[in-house]
TIVO-69375 format. One record per residue (C-alpha): residue number from 0; residue in three letters; x, y, z. Coordinates in nm, 2 decimals. Layout:
! residues N
    i   aa    east   north      up
  NUM  Ala       X       Y       Z
...
! end
This chain:
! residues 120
    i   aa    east   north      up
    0  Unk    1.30   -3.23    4.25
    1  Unk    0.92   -3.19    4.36
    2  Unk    0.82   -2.89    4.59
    3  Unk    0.90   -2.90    4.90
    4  Unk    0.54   -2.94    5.01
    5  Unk    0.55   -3.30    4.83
    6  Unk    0.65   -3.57    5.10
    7  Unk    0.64   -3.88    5.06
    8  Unk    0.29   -3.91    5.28
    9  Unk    0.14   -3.65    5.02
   10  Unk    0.26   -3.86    4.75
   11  Unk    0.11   -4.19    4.86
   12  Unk   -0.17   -3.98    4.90
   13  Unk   -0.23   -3.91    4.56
   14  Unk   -0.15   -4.24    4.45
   15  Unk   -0.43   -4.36    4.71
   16  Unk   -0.69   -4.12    4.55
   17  Unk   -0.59   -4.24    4.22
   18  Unk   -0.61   -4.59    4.29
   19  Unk   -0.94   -4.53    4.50
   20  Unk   -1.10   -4.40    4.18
   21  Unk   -0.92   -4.68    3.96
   22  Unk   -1.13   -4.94    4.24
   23  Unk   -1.41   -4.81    4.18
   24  Unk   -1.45   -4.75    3.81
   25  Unk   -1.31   -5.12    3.81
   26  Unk   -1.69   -5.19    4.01
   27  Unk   -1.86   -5.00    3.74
   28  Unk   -1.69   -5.13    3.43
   29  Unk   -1.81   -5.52    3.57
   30  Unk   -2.17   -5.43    3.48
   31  Unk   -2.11   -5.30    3.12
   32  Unk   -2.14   -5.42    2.80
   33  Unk   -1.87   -5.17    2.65
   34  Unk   -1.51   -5.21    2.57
   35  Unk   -1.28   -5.11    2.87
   36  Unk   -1.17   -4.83    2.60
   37  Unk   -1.52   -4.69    2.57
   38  Unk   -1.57   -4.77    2.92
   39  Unk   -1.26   -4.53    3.05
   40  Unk   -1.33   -4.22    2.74
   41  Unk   -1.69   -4.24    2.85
   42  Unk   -1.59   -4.22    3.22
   43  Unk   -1.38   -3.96    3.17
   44  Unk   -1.60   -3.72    3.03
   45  Unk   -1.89   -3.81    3.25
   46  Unk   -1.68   -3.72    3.57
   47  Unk   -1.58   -3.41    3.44
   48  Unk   -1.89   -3.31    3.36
   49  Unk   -2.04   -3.43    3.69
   50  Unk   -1.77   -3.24    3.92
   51  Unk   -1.84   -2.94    3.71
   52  Unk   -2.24   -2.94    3.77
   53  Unk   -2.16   -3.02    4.13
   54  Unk   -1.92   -2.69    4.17
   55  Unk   -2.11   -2.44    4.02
   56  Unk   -2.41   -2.58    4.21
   57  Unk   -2.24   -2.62    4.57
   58  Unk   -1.96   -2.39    4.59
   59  Unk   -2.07   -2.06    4.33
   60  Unk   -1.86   -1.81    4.50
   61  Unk   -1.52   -2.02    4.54
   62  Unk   -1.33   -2.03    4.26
   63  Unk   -1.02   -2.12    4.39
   64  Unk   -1.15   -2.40    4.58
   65  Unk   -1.32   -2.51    4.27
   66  Unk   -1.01   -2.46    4.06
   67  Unk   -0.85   -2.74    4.29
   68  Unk   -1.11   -2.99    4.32
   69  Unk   -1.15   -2.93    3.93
   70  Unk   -0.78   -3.01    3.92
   71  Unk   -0.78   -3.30    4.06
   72  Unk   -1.10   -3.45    3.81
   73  Unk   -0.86   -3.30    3.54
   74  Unk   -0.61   -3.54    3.66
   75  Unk   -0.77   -3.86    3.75
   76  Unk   -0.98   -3.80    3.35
   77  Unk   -0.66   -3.78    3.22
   78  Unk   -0.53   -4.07    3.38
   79  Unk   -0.83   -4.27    3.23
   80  Unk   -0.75   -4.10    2.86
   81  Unk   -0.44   -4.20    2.89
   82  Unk   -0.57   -4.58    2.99
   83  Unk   -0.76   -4.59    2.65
   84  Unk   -0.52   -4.44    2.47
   85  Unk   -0.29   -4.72    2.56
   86  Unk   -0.51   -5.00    2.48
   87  Unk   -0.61   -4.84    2.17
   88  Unk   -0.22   -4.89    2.09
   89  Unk   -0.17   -5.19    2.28
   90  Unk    0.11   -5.09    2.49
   91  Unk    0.17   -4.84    2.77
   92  Unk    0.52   -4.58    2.75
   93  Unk    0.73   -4.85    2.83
   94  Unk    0.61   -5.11    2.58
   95  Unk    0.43   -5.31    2.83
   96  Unk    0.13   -5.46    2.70
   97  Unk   -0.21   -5.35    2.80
   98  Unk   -0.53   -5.54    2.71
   99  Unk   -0.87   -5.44    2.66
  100  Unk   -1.04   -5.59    2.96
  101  Unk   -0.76   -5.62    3.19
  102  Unk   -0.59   -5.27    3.19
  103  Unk   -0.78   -5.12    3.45
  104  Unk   -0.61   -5.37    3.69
  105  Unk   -0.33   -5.37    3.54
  106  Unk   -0.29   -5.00    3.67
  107  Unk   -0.44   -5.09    3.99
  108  Unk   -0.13   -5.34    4.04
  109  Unk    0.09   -5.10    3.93
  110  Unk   -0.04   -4.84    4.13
  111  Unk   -0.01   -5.07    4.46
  112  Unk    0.38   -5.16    4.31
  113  Unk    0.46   -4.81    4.29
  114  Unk    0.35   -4.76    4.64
  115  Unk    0.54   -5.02    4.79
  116  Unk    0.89   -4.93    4.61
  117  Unk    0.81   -4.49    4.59
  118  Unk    1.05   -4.32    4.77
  119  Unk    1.13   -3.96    4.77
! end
């Protein structure tokens, strides 16, 4: 059972952000010459590095607001680690297969699926 604070707007919020970010990485992964795998574990780090420079830089004296924002990089990196991970082995947790080259929309599908069927 999720928190109380966890409706089903704040939900499909989350899945927007994540498939916002999905969207765009999509964009930059169609002007590189690297494997969607290298493409996501190079993204990953990148962005985490990226939001961290941008904290300490903008926001020096608010840690907790930092924590958040650098909890929500943590999440959407992970979901990209995860991505290569899966196409490293060739399936996702359910034994679906996921393809180098066509897993980033393959999440983005599922992502919209999810949205459409989600309910708390």
């Amino acid at each position: 059972m999720p928190p109380s604070g966890f409706s089903q707007k704040a939900i499909n919020g989350l899945l927007d952000f994540v498939r916002a970010n999905y969207e765009t990485i999509a964009e930059q992964y169609s002007g590189t010459d690297l494997s969607e795998q290298e493409f996501l574990e190079k993204t990953s780090g990148e962005l985490e590095k990226q939001v961290s420079g941008v904290l300490a830089e903008r926001f020096p004296n608010s840690e907790r607001l930092n924590g958040g924002i650098q909890g929500l990089t943590t999440f959407v990196a992970e979901c990209y680690r995860d991505l290569a991970q899966e196409i490293s082995t060739g399936q996702d947790k359910y034994q679906r297969p996921v393809i180098d080259g066509k897993a980033i929309q393959k999440e983005l599908n599922q992502i919209g699926d999810y949205l459409g069927k989600f309910k708390l």
